[in-house]
VEXDOMAR-274383 format. One record per residue: x, y, z of N, C-alpha, C in turn; residue in one letter. Coordinates in pm, whole numbers, plus 50000, padded with zeros to 5 digits. Each point is the difference from the previous one (the first is absolute). Example, Ala and Ser with C-alpha at 12.3 -4.5 7.8 and 13.67 -1.06 7.14 Angstrom:
<recs>
(rec (51319; 49431; 50780); (49911; 50119; 50000); (50090; 50120; 50000); A)
(rec (49965; 50105; 49928); (50082; 50119; 50006); (49923; 50109; 50073); S)
</recs>
This chain:
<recs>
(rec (69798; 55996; 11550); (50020; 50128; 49936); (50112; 49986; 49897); X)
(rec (49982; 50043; 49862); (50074; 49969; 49902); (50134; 50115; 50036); X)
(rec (50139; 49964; 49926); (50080; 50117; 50027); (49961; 50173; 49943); X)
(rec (49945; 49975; 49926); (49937; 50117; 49886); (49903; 50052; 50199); X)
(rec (49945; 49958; 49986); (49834; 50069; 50179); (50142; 49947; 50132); X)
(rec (50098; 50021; 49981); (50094; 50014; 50142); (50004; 50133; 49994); X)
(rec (50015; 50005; 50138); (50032; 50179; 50031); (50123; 50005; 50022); X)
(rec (50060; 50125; 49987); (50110; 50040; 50008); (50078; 49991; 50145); X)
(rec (50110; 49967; 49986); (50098; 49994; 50141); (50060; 50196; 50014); X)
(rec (49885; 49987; 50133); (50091; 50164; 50043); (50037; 50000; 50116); X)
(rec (50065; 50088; 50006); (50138; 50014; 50115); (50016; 50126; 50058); X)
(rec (49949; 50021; 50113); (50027; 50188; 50079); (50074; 49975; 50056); X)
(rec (50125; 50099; 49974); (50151; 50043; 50119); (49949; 50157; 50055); X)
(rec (50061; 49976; 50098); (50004; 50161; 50043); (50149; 50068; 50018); X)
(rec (50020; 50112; 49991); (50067; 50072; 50012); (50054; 50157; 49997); X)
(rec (50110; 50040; 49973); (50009; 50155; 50055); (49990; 50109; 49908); X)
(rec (49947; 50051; 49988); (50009; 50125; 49868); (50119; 50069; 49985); X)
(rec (50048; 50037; 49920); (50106; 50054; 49990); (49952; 50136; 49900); X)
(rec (49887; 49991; 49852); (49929; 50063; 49964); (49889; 49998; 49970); X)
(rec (49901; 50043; 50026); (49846; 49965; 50015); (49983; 49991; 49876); X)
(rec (49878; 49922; 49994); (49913; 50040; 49861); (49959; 49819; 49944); X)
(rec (49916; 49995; 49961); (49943; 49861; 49932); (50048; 50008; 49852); X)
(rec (50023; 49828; 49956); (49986; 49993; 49861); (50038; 49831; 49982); X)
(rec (49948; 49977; 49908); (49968; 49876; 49975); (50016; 49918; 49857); X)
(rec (50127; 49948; 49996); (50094; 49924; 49860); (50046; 49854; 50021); X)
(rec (50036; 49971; 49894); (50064; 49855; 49991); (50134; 50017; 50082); X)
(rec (50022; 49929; 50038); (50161; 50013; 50127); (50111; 49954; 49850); X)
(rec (50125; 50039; 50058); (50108; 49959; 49924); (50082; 50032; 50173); X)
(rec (50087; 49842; 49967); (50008; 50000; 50160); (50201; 49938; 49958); X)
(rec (50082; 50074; 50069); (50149; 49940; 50014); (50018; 49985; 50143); X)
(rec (50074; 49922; 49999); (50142; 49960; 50115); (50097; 50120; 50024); X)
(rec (50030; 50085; 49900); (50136; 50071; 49948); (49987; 50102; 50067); X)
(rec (50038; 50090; 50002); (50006; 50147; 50030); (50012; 50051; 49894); X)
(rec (49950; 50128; 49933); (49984; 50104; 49914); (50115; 50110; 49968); X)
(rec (50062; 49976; 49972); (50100; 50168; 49976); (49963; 50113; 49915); X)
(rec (49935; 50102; 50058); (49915; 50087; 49904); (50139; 50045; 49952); X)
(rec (50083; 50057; 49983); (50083; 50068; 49962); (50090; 49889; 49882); X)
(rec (49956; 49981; 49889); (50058; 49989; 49883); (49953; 49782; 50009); X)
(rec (49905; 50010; 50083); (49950; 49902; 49992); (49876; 49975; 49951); X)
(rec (49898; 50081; 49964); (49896; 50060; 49948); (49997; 50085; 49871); X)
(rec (49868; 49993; 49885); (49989; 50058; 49959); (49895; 50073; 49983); X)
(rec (50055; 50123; 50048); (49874; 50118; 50043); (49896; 50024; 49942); X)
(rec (50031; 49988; 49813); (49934; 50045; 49948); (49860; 49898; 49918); X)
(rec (50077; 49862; 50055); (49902; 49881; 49977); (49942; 49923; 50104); X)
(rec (50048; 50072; 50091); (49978; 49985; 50108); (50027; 49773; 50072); X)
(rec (50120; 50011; 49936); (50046; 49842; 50027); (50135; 49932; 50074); X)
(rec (50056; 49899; 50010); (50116; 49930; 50069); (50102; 49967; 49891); X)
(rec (50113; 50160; 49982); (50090; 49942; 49925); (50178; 49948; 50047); X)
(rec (49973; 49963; 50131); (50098; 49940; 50035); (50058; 49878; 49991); X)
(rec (50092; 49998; 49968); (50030; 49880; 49833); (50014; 49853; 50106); X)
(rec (50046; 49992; 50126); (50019; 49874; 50046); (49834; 49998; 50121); X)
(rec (49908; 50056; 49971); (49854; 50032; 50067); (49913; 49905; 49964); X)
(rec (49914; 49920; 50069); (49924; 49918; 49975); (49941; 50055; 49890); X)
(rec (49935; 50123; 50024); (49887; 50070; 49899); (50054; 50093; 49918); X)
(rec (50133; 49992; 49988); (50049; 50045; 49913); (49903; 49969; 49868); X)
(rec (49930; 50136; 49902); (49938; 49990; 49921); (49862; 50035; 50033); X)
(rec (49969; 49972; 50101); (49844; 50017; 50050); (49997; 50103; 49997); X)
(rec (49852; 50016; 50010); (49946; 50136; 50011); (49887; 50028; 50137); X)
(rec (50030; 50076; 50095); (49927; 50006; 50138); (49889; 50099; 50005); X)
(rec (50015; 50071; 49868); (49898; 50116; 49973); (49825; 49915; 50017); X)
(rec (49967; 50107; 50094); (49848; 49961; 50029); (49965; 49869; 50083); X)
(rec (50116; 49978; 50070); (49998; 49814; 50033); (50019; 50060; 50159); X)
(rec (49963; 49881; 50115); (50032; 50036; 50132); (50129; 49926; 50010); X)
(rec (50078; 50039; 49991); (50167; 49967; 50057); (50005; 49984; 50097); X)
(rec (50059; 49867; 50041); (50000; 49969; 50160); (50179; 49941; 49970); X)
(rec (50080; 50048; 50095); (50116; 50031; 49966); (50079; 49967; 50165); X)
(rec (50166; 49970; 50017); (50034; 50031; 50093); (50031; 50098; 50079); X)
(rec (50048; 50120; 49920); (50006; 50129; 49982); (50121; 50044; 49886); X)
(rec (50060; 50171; 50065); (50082; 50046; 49884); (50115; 49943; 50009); X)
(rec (50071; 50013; 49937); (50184; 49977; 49987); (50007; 50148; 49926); X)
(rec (50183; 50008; 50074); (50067; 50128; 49884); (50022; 50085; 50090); X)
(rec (49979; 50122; 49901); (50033; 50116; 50089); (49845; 50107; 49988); X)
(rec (50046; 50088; 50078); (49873; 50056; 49972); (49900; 50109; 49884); X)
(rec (50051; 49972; 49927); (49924; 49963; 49818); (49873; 49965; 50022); X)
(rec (49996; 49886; 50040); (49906; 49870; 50012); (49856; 50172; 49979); X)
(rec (50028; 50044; 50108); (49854; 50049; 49990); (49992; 50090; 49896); X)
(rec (50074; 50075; 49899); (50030; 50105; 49922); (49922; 49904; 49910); X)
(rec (50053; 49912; 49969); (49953; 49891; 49885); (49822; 49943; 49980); X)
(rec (49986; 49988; 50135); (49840; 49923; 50028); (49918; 50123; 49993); X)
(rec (50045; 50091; 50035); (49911; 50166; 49941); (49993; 50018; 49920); X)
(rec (50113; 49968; 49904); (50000; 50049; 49882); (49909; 49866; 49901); X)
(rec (49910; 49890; 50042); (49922; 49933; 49966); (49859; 50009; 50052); X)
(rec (50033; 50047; 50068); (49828; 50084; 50020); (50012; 50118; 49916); X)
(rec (50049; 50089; 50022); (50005; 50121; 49833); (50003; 49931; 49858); X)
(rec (50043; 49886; 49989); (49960; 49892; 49825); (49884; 49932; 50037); X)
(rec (49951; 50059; 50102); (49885; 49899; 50009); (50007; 49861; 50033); X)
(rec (50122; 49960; 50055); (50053; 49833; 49904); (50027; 49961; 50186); X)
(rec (49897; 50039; 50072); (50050; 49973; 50173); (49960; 49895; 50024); X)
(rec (50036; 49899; 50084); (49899; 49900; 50084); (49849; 50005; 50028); X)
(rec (49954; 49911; 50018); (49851; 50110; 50036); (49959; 49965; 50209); X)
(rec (50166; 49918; 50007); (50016; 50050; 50132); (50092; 49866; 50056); X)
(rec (50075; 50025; 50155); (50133; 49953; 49991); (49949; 49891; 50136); X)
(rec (50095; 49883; 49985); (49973; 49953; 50136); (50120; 49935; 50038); X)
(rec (50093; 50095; 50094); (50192; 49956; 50045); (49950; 49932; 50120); X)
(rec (50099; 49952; 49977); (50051; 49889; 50197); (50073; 50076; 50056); X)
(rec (50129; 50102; 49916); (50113; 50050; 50103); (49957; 50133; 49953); X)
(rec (49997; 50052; 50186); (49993; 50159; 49996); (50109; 50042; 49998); X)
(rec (50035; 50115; 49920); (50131; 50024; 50016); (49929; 50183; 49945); X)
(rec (50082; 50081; 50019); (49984; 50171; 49940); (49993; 49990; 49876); X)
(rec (50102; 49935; 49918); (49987; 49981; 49829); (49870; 49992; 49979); X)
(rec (49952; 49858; 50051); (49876; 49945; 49983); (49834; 50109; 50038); X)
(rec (50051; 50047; 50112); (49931; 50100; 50030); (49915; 50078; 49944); X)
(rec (50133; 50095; 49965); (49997; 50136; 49902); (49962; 49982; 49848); X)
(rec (50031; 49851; 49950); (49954; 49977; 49854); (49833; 49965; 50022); X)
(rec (49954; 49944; 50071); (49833; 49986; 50025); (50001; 50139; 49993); X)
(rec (50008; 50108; 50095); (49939; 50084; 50029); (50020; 50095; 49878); X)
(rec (50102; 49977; 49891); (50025; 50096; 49861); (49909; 49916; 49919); X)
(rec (50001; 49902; 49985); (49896; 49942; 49889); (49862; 50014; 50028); X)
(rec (49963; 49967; 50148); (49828; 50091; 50006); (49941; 49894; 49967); X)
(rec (50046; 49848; 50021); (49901; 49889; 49979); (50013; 49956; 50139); X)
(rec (49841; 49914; 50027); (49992; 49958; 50136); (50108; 49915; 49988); X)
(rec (50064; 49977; 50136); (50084; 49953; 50060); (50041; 49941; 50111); X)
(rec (50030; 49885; 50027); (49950; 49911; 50147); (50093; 49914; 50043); X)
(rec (50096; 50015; 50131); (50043; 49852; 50035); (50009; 49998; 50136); X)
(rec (50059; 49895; 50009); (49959; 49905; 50153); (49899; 49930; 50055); X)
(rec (49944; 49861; 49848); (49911; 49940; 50018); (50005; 49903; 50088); X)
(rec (49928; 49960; 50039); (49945; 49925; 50106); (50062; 49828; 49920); X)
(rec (49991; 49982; 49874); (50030; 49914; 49975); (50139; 49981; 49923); X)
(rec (50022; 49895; 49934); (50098; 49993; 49874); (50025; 50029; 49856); X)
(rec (49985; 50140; 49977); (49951; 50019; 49851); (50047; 49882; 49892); X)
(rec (50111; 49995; 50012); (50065; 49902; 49895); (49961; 49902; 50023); X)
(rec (49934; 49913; 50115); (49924; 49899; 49977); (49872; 49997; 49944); X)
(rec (49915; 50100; 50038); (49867; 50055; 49974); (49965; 50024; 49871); X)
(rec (50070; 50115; 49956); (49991; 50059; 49901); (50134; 49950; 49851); X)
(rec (49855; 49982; 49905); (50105; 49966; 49841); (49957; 50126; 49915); X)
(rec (50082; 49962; 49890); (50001; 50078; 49917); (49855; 49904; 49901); X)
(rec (49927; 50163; 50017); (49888; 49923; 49905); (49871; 50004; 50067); X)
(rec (50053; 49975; 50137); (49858; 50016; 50096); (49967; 50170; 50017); X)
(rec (49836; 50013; 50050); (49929; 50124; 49976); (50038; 50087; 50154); X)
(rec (50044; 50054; 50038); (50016; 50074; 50104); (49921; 50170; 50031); X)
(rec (49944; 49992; 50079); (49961; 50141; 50038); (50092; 50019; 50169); X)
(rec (50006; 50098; 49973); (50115; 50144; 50114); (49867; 50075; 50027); X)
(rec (49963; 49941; 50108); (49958; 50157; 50071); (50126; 50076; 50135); X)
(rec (50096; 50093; 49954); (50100; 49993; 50104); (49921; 50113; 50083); X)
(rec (49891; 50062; 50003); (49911; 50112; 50094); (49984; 49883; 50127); X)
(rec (49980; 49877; 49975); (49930; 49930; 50086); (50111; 49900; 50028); X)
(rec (50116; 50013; 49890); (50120; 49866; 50081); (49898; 49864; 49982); X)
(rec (49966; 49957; 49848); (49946; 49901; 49988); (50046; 49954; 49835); X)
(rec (49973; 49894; 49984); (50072; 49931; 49872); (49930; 49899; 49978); X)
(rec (49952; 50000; 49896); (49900; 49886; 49931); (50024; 49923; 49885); X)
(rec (50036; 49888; 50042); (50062; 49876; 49860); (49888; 49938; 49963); X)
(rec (49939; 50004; 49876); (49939; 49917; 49910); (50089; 49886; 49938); X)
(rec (50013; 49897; 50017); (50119; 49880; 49940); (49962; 49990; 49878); X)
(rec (50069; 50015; 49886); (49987; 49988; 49887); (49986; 49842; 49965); X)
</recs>
């Protein structure tokens, strides 16, 4: 089988919903933690925290798989206010539960999921195709 007729490497984790709902994007995946509060820009919905891996990126429409928030509690004032620009994730996937983390899934209104079964940061790159079904606590890696 030539590489062109290989099939794709996929990968199911399971895990916990935090906000329901399916959707299905290219991952953009950090190590870091997020500081919505003057670490973000709302209205482009991107990473402008100047010593931030992704400082510059843009997470709009992408599945963010993240460690969770840093800061204070902003964080979620901020990630709402990117679903109102339209400019939101098109859904989140944290390792650390924490209330910050919480309450910003549940203001932005994109599916939302953690406590996978596996190692995201090993699993998952930036680039690879991911679907969130968090109704069902399931996660689907297409390997780019």
């Amino acid at each position: 089988m030539s590489d062109a007729q290989a099939k794709p490497r996929i990968i199911t984790l399971k895990g916990r919903k935090v906000v329901g709902g399916k959707a299905a994007a290219e991952a953009l995946v950090t190590t870091q933690t997020i500081s919505g509060w003057g670490g973000i820009n709302e209205r482009e919905g991107s990473v402008i925290e100047l010593r931030h891996e992704l400082n510059g990126v843009s997470f709009a429409g992408k599945v963010l798989v993240f460690p969770g928030a840093k800061g204070s509690s902003g964080w979620s004032a901020f990630f709402h206010m990117c679903r109102l620009n339209d400019v939101a994730p098109a859904a989140m996937i944290f390792t650390r539960m924490t209330t910050k983390i919480a309450l910003g899934a549940v203001v932005t209104r994109v599916p939302a999921i953690t406590d996978l079964d596996g190692d995201v940061f090993d699993l998952i790159e930036t680039g690879d195709f991911v679907e969130v079904d968090a109704d069902a606590g399931v996660v689907t890696i297409t390997k780019a």
